[in-house]
N, C-alpha and C positions, 0 to 999 in steps of 0.2 A: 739088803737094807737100804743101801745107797738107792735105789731106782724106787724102793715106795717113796723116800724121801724128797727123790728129784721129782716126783709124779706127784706128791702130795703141793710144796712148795710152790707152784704155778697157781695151784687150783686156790690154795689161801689168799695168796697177793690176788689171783682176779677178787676173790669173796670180799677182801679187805679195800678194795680200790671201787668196786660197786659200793660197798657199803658206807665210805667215805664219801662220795660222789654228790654235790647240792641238787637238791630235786630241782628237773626243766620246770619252767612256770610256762602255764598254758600261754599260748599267742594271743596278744589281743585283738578285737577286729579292729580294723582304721576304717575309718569311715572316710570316703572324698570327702571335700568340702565343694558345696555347690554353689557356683556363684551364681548369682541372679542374670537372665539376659533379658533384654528388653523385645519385645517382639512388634516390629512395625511389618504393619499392614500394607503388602504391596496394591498399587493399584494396577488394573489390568489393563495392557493394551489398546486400546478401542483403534480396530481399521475400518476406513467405511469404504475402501473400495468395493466397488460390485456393482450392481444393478438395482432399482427400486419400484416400485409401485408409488405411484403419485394419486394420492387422494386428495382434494383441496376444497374448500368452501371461501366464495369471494365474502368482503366484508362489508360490500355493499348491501342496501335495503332490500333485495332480493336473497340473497346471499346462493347465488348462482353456486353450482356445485361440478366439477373439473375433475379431469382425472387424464394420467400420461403416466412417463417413462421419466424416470433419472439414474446417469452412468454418474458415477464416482471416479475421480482417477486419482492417485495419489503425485504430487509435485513439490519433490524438494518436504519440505516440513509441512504445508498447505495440501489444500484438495484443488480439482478440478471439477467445477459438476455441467452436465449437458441434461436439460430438461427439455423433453418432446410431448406437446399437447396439441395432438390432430397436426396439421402443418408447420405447426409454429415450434420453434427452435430457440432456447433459452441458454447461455451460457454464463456461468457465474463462477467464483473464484472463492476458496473459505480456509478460516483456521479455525483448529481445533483445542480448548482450553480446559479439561477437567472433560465434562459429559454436557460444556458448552461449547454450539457450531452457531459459528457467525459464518451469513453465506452474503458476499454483494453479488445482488443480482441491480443489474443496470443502474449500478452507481448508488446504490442503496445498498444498507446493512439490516439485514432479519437475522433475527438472531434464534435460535434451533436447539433441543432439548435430545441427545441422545440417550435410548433410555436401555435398561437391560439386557431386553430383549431383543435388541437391533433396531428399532424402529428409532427416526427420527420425527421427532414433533416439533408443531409453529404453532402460535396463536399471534394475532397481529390486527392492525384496524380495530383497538381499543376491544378483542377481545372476542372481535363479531368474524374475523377470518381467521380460519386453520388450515395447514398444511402437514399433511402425515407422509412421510416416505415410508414405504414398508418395504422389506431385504427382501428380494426374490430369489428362493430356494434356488439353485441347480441340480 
C-alpha cells in the first residue's frame, strides 16, 4: 500500500501544481520605432581630365567654323587645358563650380556648361559663337 501511495502522491501534487499555474499570455509583437532620415542627394563628381574634340563656330558675321584638340589636366583644385587648332597652340587655366567651367583663355574668362553626358558647351559673342568640347572615347 505504501508504494501505490508514494506512486500516487507525485502524480496529484504534479496534477494540483499544473492546475493551479496562471495561464502564459501570449507575447506581444513590438514593433521598432522608425525614425524618419532625411535623404540628401549626393552630387556626383565631375573630372574632366582627358582628351576632347573641339568643335567651334566664330562669332563673327561669317561665323567661320573651327575644329582641334583639347587635353584637360587636373592641378591642385583647378584644370589645365591645351587647345590645338592646326598650328596654333592655346593654353588656358579654369575652375570648376557646380556643372560651371570658367576657362581664361589669354587673359579672358568664358565661362563653359558641363553637361551630363560629358560634353562641355560655350555660347559667347552675344550668342552668335559656340564652342563644344566633346570627351574622346579610349
Amino acid at each position: 500500500m505504501k508504494i501505490k501511495i508514494l506512486t500516487i502522491v507525485p502524480i496529484f501534487m504534479f496534477v494540483i501544481a499544473c492546475s493551479s499555474a496562471k495561464p502564459v499570455e501570449p507575447v506581444k509583437e513590438v514593433k521598432p520605432e522608425v525614425t524618419p532620415v532625411e535623404v540628401v542627394p549626393v552630387k556626383p563628381v565631375i573630372n574632366l581630365e582627358g582628351e576632347y574634340k573641339v568643335e567651334g563656330k566664330g562669332a563673327g558675321a561669317r561665323g567661320a567654323k573651327y575644329e582641334g584638340t583639347l587635353t584637360v589636366t587636373k592641378d591642385g583644385e583647378n584644370y589645365k587645358f591645351e587647345m590645338k587648332m592646326r598650328a596654333r597652340k592655346i593654353t588656358g587655366k579654369g575652375t570648376l563650380a557646380d556643372k560651371t567651367l570658367t576657362i581664361n583663355w589669354n587673359k579672358k574668362d568664358y565661362v563653359y556648361e558641363v553637361q551630363d553626358d560629358g560634353r562641355i558647351l560655350s555660347k559667347w559673342g552675344e550668342g552668335k559663337g559656340e564652342e563644344n568640347y566633346i570627351p574622346v572615347k579610349k
